[in-house]
N, C-alpha and C positions, 0 to 999 in steps of 0.2 A: 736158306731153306728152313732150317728148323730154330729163325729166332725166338727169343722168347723176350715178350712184352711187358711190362712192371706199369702200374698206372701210379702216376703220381699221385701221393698221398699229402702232399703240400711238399714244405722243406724240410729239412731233416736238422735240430736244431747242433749248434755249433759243437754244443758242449760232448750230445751221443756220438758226433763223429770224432770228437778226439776221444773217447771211449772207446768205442772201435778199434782206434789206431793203437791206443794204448794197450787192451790186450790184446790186438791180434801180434804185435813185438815183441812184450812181456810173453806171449807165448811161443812163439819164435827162436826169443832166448832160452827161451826154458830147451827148448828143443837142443836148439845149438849146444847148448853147455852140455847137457848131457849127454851129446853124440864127441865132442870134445874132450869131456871127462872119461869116457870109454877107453878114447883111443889114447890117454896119457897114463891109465890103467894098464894096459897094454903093455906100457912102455912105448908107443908108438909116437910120431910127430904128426900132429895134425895137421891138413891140410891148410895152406896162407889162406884160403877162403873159407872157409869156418872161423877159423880166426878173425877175420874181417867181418866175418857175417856176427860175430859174437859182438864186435862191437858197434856194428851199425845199429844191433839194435839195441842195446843198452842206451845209448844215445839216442834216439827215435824214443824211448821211454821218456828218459830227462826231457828232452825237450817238451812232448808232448803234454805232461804233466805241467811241466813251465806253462807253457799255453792255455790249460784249460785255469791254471791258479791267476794266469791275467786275468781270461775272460771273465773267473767269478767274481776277482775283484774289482772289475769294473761294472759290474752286475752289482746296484747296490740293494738289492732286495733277494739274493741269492744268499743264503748260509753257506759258509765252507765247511761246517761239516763234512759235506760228502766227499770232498778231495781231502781228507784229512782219515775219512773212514777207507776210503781209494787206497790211499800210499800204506794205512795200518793193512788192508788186506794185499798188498804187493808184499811190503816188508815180512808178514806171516808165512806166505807161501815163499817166498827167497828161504826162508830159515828153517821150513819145514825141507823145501827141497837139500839145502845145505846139508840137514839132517841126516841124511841118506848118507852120507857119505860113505859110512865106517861098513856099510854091508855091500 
């Protein structure tokens, strides 16, 4: 009943959809960890699926990140730059959120 339609705007290049993936898990995790860190706060045990979930995406990060560092460098007219400004803006906010800890 109530589809909704998207017109294609060509393809979507390789690289935005490992973007995508990338932070929609890096945010995921972010998620995860601090619903995890909560409950270890608590003194509580968190649930085996959180814990699972914590590392599926960790890994879904890695990997992804691997992938898009193929694709550039097979891309010989691509700078890596922007995977290198990528992981410095992953690594900032990992240390920023670390950060929090102590309150």
């Amino acid at each position: 009943m109530g589809r909704v339609k998207r017109k294609a705007k060509g393809p979507v290049p390789d690289e935005q959809i490992l973007d995508m993936f990338i932070q929609a898990y890096y945010d995921l995790g972010l998620m995860t960890y601090g619903f995890v860190k909560e409950i270890l706060v608590g003194r509580g045990v968190p649930p085996r699926g959180l814990i699972d979930l914590l590392g599926i995406t960790s890994s879904e990060v890695r990997q992804n990140i691997k992938q898009k560092l193929e694709l550039m460098s097979n891309k010989k007219d691509q700078d890596p730059t922007e995977l290198h400004e990528l992981l410095k803006a992953l690594r900032d906010s990992m240390e920023i959120s670390s950060g929090n800890d102590d309150q």
